[in-house]
N, C-alpha and C positions, 0 to 999 in steps of 0.2 A: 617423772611420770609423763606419758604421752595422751595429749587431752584434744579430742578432736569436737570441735564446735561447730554446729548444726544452726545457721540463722540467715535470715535475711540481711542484707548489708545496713545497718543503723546506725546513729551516731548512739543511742544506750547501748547496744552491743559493744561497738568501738570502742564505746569509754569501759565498760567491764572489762573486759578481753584484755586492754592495756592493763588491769591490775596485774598482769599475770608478766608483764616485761622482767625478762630480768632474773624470775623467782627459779630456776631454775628447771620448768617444764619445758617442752616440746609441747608446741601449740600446734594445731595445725586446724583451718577453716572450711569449713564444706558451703558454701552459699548457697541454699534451697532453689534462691529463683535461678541459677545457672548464669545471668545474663550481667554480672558487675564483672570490670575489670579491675585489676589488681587495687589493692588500695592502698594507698603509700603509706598513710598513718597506722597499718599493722604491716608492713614491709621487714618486722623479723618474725610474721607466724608465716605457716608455709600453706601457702591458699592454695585450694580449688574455684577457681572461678571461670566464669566465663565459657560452662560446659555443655552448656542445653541446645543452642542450634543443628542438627546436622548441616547444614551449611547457610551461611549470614549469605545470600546470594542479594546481588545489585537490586537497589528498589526497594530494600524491604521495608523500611522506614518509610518511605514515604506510600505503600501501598497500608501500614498497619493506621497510618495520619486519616490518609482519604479515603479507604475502603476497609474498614476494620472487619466486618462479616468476609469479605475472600479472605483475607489476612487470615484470621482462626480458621477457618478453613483449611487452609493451605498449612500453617501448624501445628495440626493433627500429625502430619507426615511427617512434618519440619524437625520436630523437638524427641529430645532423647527422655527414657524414661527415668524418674527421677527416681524412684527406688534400685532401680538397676547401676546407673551409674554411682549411689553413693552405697551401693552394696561393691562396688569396687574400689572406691576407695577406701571403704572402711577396710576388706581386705589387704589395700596396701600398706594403710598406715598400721594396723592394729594395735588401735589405740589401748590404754587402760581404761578411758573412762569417754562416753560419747556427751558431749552438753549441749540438751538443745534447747534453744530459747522459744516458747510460744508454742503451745498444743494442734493448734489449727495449721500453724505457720510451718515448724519444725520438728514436730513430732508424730504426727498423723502420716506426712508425706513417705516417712522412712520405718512407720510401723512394724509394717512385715517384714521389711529385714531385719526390725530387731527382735522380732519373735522368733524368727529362724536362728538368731544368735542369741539363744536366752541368757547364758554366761557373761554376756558384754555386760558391764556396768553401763548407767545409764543415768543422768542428771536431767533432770527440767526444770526450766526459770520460767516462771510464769511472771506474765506482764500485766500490769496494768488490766482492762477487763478481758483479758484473757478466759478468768473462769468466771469471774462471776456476769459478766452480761452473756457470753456466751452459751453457757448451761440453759438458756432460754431458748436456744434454736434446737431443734431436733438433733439437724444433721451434725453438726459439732458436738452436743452432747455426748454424740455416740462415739465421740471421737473422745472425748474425754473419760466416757467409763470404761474406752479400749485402753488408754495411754497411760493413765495412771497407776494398775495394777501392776501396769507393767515397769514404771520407771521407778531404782532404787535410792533414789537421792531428789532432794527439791529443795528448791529456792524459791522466795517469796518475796513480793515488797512491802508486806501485809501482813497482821496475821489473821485477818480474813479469809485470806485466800489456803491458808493452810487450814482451817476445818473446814471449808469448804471439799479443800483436795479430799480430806478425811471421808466425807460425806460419799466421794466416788468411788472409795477403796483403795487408797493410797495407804500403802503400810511399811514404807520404805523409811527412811531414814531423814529429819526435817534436818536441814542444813540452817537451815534462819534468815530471818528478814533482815533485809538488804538493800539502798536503793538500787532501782535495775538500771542505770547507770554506774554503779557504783557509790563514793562521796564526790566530794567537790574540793577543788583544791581553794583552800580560805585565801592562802597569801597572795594568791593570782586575783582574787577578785577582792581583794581589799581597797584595791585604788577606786574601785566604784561605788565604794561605800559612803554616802557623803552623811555627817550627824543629821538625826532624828529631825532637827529644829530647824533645817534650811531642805527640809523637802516639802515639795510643792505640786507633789503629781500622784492623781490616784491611776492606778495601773490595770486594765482588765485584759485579760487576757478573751481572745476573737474567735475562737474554735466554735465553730456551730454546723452540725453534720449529726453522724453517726450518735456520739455521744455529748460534743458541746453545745451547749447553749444561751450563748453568748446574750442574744439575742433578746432574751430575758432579763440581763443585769443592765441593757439599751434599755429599754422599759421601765426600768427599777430607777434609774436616775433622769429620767424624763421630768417629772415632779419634783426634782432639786435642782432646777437648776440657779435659784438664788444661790442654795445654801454651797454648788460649785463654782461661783463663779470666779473664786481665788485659785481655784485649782488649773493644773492644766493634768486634761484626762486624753489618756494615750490606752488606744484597742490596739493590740499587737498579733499576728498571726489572724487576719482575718480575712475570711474566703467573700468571693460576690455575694451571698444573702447578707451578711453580715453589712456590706457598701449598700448593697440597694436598702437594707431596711434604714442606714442613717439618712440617704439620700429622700427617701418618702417621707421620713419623721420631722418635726421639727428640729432634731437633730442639727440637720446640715446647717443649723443659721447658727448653731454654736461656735465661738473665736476660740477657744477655749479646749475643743475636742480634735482630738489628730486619731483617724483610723491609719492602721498599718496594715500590709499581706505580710507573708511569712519574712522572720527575718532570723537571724543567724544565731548562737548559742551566745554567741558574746555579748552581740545586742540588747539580748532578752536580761542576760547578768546587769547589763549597765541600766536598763532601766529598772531591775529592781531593785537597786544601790539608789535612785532618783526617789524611788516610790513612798508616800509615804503609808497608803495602803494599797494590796493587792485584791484584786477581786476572780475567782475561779469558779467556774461554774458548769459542771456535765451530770446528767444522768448515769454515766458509771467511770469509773476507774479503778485502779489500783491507789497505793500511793502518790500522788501524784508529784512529777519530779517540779512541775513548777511552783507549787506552794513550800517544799523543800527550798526551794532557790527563795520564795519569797524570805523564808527564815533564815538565812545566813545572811541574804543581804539586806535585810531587817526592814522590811516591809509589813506593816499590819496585814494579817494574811484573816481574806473572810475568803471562805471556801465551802464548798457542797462536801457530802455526806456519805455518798450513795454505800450501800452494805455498811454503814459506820465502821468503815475505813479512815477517814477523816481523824474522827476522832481518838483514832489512837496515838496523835500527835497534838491536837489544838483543844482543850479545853474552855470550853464558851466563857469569854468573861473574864479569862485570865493571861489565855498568849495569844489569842484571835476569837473569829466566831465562825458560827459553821450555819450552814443553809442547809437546811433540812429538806425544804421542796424547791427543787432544783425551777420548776418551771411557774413558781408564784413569786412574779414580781414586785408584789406588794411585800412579801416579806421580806427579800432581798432591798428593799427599799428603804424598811425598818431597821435592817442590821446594818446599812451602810448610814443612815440617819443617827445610830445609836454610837457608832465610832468618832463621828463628826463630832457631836459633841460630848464627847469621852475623851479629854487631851491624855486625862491620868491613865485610861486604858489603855490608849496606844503605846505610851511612855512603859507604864508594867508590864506590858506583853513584849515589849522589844528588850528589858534590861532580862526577862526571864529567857527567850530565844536565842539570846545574846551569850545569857551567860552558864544557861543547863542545856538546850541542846544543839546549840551553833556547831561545838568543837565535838561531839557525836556524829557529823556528818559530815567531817574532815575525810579528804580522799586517802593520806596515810592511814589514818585510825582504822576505816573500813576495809582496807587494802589488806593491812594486818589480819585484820578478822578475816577475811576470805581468802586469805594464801592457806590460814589455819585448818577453814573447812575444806579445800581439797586438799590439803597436808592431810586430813582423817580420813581419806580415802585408799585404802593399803591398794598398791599396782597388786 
């Protein structure tokens, strides 16, 4: 089958896409934003990339740095239409099936060619808040109750987001929830698995923007810091607000607290094989892949809520706890107090993560199951 992929360049693309090595399809990559060049780590699908400029002419970088208003300016004329040029390759390849990851991102952009091609099959992966914090804005909503009608296949990481889809008129066919990375491969990150009894480090994850809000679980362990002082607590992926708020707080006179900026997929594995709880916290998402990671690599996972998504995986009390108001750091205060001195809770939440649904988010198991559902796909 010939499966033509519609996304932004991502490492969760990257790692899906690779389930498909091997399996017997013709891949081939259309890159929305035009501007990635080849990417080695899918160097056997057959990419379009790097198509949007009419000419990369001397300067442009450093004119988009220091003058970004000329720059769009000047790119009005610069850049090729993105519906036109993948309404030609869709013509070249003539795929069986189009899969585009993200409604706003890759499916809105190439709408109308796919209304013009009503025949084409047509899959969408929804991500993360994709639909459900989006559905709040106008202008994407209306992108949402165009694209769904019209795409006959979907993927979820959630099954939030699939009554949701329902809710816009999605009547296509549910393919099933999925990490939108795919699984995880276990035996690769088993060396960073150290026992339950010699971890020493509560792990928060530093996203504070759009959706995360870091910045509140700062807050939430402000008032512990007797009961951390045996700990060593690590912020991982965190942007300037994130530094300035530790920097104004009493924070910064902690020995004991290490803030991080972004760091790599591996890093992020190794320290949650360290952790012995994790802390996650945004006002929306999907599944979120970093509490998946907490769970394999057996992390006490407390985690927010939002659409009770969450809770399709962590039941309070028994494999983690969930935060229910993302921005009251008083109660994030109390679930992290209540873990602290909970040794047996930690302990039964990791032998149950461990042992029912560790090997559920094995990269084979899930690989299997997603070759299956575009195996149900007749060319």
């Amino acid at each position: 089958m010939k499966i033509l992929m519609v996304s932004i360049p991502t490492l969760h693309f990257f790692r899906w896409t690779d389930q498909l090595k091997n399996a017997g399809h013709e891949v081939f990559w259309f890159d929305i934003t035009g501007m990635s060049a080849p990417v080695e780590k899918l160097n056997w699908v057959q990419q379009r990339v790097n198509w949007k400029l009419k000419y990369n002419y001397p300067g442009r970088v450093f004119l988009k740095k220091r003058f970004p208003k000329i720059y769009n300016f000047v790119q009005r004329f610069n850049e090729k239409n993105t519906a036109i040029e993948f309404e030609k390759y869709l013509n070249e390849v003539k795929p069986d099936v189009v899969h585009s990851f993200a409604i706003y991102l890759a499916c809105a952009p190439i709408y109308e060619v796919m209304m013009k091609h009503k025949n084409q099959k047509w899959i969408y992966s929804s991500w993360g808040s994709d639909l459900f914090y989006f559905q709040n804005n106008p202008s994407y909503l209306k992108n949402i109750k165009q694209v769904l009608p019209r795409v006959n296949y979907l993927f979820t990481d959630c099954n939030r987001d699939y009554e949701i889809a329902k809710q816009y008129r999605f009547n296509g066919e549910f393919l099933g929830v999925f990490p939108g990375g795919g699984g995880f491969n276990l035996q690769h990150v088993q060396k960073f698995h150290l026992p339950i009894k010699e971890r020493e480090t509560i792990l928060i994850k530093g996203f504070q923007g759009r959706s995360g809000r870091a910045i509140n679980v700062l807050k939430a362990i402000i008032n512990l810091q007797d009961q951390l002082k045996q700990f060593k607590i690590i912020v991982f992926g965190a942007p300037n607000e994130v530094f300035q708020f530790v920097d104004n707080s009493n924070l910064k006179n902690w020995e004991n607290l290490q803030v991080l900026g972004r760091i790599n997929h591996e890093n992020v594995l190794e320290l949650m094989g360290k952790a012995l709880i994790y802390i996650g916290n945004s006002n929306s998402d999907g599944m979120p892949n970093t509490l998946l990671e907490a769970i394999i690599m057996g992390a006490f996972p407390i985690q927010s809520n939002p659409g009770n998504v969450t809770s399709e995986i962590i039941t309070p009390n028994k494999n983690g706890l969930l935060i229910n108001d993302c921005k009251n750091a008083s109660e994030i205060e109390k679930l992290l107090t209540n873990a602290l001195i909970s040794p047996e809770l930690i302990n039964t939440a990791y032998t149950f993560n461990q042992e029912e649904l560790k090997q559920k988010l094995d990269r084979e198991t899930i690989k299997l199951s997603v070759l299956q559902k575009y195996g149900s796909i007749a060319p």
